[in-house]
N, C-alpha and C positions, 0 to 999 in steps of 0.2 A: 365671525369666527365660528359662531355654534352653526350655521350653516354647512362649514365648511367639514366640519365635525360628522355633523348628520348626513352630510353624503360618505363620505369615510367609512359611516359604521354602514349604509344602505350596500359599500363595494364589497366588505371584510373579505365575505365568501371567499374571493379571488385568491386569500392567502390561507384556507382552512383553516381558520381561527375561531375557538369560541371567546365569545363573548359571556364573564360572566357579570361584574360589576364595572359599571362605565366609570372610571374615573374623574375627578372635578380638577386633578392637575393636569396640565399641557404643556411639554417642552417645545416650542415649536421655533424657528429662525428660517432663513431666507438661502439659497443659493446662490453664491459669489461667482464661483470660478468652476471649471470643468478640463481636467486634465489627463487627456486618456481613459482609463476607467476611473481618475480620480474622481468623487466630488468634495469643491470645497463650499463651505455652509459657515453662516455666521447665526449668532444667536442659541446655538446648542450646547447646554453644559453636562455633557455625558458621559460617562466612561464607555473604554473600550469594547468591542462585543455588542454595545446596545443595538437594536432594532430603530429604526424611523420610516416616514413614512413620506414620498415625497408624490404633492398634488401637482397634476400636468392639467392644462387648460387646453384643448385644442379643437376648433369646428364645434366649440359647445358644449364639447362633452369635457366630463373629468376622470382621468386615469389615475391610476397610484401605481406609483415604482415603489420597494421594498429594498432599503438598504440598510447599510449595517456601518458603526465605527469603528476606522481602524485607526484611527489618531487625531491628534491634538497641535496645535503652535498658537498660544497665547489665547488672541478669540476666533481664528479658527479651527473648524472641525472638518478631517477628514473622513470621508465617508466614500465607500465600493459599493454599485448595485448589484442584483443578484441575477437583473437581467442586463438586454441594449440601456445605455443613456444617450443613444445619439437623441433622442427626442426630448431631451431635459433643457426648457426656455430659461435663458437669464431669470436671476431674481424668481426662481419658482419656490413655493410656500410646502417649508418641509418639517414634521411637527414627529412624536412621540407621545408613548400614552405613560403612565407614573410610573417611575424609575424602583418605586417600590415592588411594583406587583408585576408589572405586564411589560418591562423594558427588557426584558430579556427573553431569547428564544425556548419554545419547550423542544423537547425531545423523546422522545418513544424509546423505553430501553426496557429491554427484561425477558423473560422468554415467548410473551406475545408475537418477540421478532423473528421467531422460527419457521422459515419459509416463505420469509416474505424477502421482496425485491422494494427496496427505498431508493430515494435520491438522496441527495447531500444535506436536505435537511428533513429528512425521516420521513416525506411524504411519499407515500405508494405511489410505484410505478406498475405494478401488476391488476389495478384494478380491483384488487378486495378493497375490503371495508378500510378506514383510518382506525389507527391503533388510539388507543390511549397513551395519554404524552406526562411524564414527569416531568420534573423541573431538574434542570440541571447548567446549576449557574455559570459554570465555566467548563472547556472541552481542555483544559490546558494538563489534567491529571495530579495525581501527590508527586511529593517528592518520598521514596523510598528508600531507609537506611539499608546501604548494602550490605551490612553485616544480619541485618533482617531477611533478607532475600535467600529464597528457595534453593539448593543449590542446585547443577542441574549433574543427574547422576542416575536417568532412566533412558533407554532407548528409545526413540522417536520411531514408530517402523510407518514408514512412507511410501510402500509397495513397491519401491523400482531399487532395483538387482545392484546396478552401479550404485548406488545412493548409498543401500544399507549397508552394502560391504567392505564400500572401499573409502565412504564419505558419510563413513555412522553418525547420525542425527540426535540428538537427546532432548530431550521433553522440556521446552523454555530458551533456547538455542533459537539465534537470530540469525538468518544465513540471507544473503543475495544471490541473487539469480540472475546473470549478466549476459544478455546480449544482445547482440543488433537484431533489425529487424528481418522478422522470415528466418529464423535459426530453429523455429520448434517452442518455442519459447509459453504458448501460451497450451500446445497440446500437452508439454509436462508438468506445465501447474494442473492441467485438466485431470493427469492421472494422477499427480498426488495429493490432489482432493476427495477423487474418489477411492482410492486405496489407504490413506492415511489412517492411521487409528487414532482419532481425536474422538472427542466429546460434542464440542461445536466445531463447526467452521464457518468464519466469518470471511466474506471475500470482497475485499474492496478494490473496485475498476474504473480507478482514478485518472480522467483524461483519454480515454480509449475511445476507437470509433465507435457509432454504432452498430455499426453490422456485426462486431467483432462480437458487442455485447451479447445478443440471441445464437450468436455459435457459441459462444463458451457456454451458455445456461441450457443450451439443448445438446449438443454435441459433447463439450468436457465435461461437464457436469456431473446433468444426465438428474433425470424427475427422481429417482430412488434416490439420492442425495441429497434431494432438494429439504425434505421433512431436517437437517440436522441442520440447515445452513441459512447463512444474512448476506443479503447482497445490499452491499451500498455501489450504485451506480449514476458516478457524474461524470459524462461522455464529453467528449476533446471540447465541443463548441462552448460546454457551460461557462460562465466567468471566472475567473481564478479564484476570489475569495468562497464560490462554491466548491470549490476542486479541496480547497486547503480546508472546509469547513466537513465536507466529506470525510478528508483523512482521518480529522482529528474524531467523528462519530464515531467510524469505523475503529478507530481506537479506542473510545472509549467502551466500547460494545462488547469489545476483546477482554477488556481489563474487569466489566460488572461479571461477564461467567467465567471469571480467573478466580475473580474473587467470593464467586459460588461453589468453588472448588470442581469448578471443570476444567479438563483438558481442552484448550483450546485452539483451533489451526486457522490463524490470521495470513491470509496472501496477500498482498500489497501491490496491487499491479499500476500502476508501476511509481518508485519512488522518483525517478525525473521528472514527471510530470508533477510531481507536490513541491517539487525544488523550482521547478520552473516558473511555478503560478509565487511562490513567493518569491521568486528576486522579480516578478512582473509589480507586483505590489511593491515590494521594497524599492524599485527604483521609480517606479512614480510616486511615492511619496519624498523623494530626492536622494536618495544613497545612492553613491558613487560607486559605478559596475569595475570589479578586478580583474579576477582571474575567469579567461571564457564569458565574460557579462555578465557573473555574479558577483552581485555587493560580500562585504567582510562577514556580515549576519546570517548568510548560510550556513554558516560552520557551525554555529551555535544554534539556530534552531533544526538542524538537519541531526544535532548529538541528541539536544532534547527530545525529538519526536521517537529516535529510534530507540532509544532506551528505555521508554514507556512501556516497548515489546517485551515484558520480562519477566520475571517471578518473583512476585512479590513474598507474601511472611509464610514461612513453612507447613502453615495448615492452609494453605490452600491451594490452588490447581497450579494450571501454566499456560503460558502463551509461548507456541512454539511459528516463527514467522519465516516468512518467506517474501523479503521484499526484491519485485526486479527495479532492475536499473538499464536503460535504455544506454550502449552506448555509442554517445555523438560524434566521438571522438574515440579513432582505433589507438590513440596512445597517451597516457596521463588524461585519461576521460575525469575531470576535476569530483562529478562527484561520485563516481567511481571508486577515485582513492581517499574520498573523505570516508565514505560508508566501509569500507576495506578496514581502516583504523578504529572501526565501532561494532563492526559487526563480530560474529564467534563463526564467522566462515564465510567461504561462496562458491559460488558454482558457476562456472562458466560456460557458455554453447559454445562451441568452435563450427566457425567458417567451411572447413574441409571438411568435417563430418557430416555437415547439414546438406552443403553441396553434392559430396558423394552417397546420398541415402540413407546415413547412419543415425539412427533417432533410435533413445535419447540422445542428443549431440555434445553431450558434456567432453569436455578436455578436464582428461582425467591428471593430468601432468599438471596443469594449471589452477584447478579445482582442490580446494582443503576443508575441513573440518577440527575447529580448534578444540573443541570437547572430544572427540572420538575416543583419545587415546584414555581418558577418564571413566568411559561409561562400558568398555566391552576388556575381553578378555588382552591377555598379552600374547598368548598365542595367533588370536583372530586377528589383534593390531601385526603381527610379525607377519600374517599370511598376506593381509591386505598391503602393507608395506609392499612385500617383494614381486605382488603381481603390479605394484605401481611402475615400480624399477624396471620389471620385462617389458612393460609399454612404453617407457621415457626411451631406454635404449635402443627398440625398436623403433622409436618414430625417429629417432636422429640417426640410424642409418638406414633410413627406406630406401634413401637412393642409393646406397652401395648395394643392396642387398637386388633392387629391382634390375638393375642395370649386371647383375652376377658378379662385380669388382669383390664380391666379400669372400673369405679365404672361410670355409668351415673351419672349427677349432682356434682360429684368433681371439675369442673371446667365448668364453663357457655361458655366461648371461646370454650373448648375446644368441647361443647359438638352442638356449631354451627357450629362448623368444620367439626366433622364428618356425620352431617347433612342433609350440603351442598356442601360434598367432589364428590360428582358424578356431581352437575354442576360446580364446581371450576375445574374441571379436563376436562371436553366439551370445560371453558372457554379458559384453555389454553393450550388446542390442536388446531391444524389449517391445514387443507388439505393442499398441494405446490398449486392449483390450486383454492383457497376461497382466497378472499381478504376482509379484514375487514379495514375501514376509521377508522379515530379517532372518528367519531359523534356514528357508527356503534357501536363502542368497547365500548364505555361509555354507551350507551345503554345496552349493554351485560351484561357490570358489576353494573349498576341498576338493573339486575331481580336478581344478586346475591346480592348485598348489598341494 
């Protein structure tokens, strides 16, 4: 066994790990079973979240996989790697270091993180130095009394025209950002990253390709943003317990400068892909798939995660989020309507918009903001209102109107619509490279209303 040990510490490197005190305890047990990305292990009495370490014998040499627990059933233990296990032999020898000190993962948090690009467990992907790591025993967050909680009652101003005016934003405000793919979807998180006025912005690109990754950080970005911003980046191929250990970083990265009293802008790209990687886990560890092919435990941990996004006690900042949601399904997209029932808004790209050239693509008709009316004027809510109504009524009679069947004077709305349809359509259109403030946008939509 001490053999087995001293090659262990001779690999460590592989996991950027220091070493500082070798521990004289050893959890260590055998590998049973292999199911999917499961593994199952006997001999290990660990709680959930622990580290382990599992020895591969092959041609001579010895390898170590790095995985992690995510359950328990009497004397086995479930454990996910963080890489392949297609290479994981029966009966392979899989061990931990003391449950005291070194059984749990560190993590890098603090304003060190500024400007730098991590993976799902805080190691550089950019090639600088490695940070200095805290300890931080669990990614799961408090429980905060709402009647403690910040309330939200300042404007969020997020550079884009339609956003601030017709879908006012407020500082700690959880919105989605829903659409399929190829809608524009990730060039308007690019502007309102770079236009936002936050304090941090933390950007987490959960599940996404890679090529996508180096467009967004060079193209939406863009290097002058980079000095304010965290990128946590685990790309489509990573295993799912990285996808979901990612989220939960990026989360908690959001909540340590919330609670430094920063204003904070967490983008979430995208929340199906964190929903997906847990009902991947959930149903290999055996939960029965419902609605769409997600188990019941969606519900519940898709409420917990998103309500972390929030404001916590009144002396301190905010986290104002933007998660998208991919959707699979053009109608009752399941978590779509789960997020819909937690969120304080959304935003949706529309099909026809995106097709006919119109960026930002938002469906202004479909699209809400449930704070708005709380954070801006009643006059500004009354203007925004009725340039909503000119759009709704106009899009449901385009084909009378295209086709000439429309009778001028049948309707007074409708015949201001068509009017005023060449500047409603200026109004919301918006170059990637024009930023428009809230004072700007309300301006704009005073020469229209």
């Amino acid at each position: 066994m001490n053999k087995r040990l001293n090659n262990w510490y001779d690999q460590i490197n592989i996991f950027n790990k220091k070493i500082d005190d070798i521990p004289n305890i050893i959890y260590y047990g055998h590998v049973i079973g292999l199911r999917g990305s499961i593994i199952e292990a006997t001999g290990l009495k660990l709680p959930i979240h622990s580290l382990c370490i599992i020895e591969i014998k092959k041609n001579n040499q010895i390898n170590y996989i790095e995985c992690i627990v995510i359950g328990f059933l009497k004397e086995k233990t479930f454990l996910t790697s963080f890489k392949d296990v297609c290479f994981i032999p029966p009966n392979s020898f899989i061990f931990s270091k003391d449950i005291k000190k070194h059984i749990f993962q560190k993590w890098p948090i603090g304003f060190q993180l500024l400007g730098r690009v991590l993976d799902g467990q805080g190691k550089p992907l950019d090639y600088k130095p490695l940070l200095n790591k805290d300890w931080l025993y669990t990614l799961s967050g408090d429980y905060i009394n709402p009647l403690n909680k910040k309330p939200i009652n300042e404007i969020f101003d997020v550079g884009i025209r339609s956003i601030n005016a017709l879908l006012t934003l407020g500082k700690g405000q959880k919105i989605g950002l829903c659409s399929q793919s190829g809608y524009g979807k990730s060039i308007l998180l690019g502007m309102i990253s770079k236009y936002s006025k936050a304090d941090i912005i933390v950007i987490a690109l959960i599940g996404e390709r890679g090529r996508e990754v180096q467009e967004f950080l060079n193209n939406s970005l863009g290097l002058k943003n980079l000095y304010r911003s965290i990128i946590i980046v685990v790309p489509i191929n990573a295993s799912p317990i990285l996808k979901i250990q990612g989220s939960m970083y990026a989360m908690c990265i959001a909540e340590y400068f919330r609670d430094k009293n920063k204003d904070v802008l967490l983008i979430f790209d995208s929340l199906t892909r964190y929903a997906m990687s847990e009902r991947e886990i959930s149903i290999s560890l055996g939960e029965i798939p419902l609605n769409q092919g997600y188990p019941s435990s969606i519900f519940s941990k898709l409420s917990n995660f998103i309500e972390r996004a929030s404001n916590s006690s009144k002396d301190s900042g905010s986290i104002t989020t933007f998660f998208t949601i991919l959707l699979e399904y053009e109608e009752n997209d399941l978590i779509l309507e789960i997020s819909k029932s937690i969120l304080d808004g959304h935003i949706i790209l529309s099909k026809l918009y995106a097709e006919s050239g119109h960026y930002p693509a938002i469906d202004i008709e479909l699209s809400i903001s449930r704070v708005m009316f709380n954070i801006i004027s009643k006059k500004n809510y009354e203007k925004s209102r009725y340039l909503k109504q000119l759009i709704s009524v106009y899009q449901k009679n385009q084909d009378l109107i295209n086709i000439g069947a429309y009778i001028h004077g049948s309707n007074k709305i409708l015949d201001e619509a068509i009017e005023k349809w060449n500047q409603i359509i200026c109004f919301l259109k918006q170059d990637i490279f024009e930023s428009s403030s809230y004072l700007k946008s309300i301006s704009e939509l005073n020469k229209i209303i």
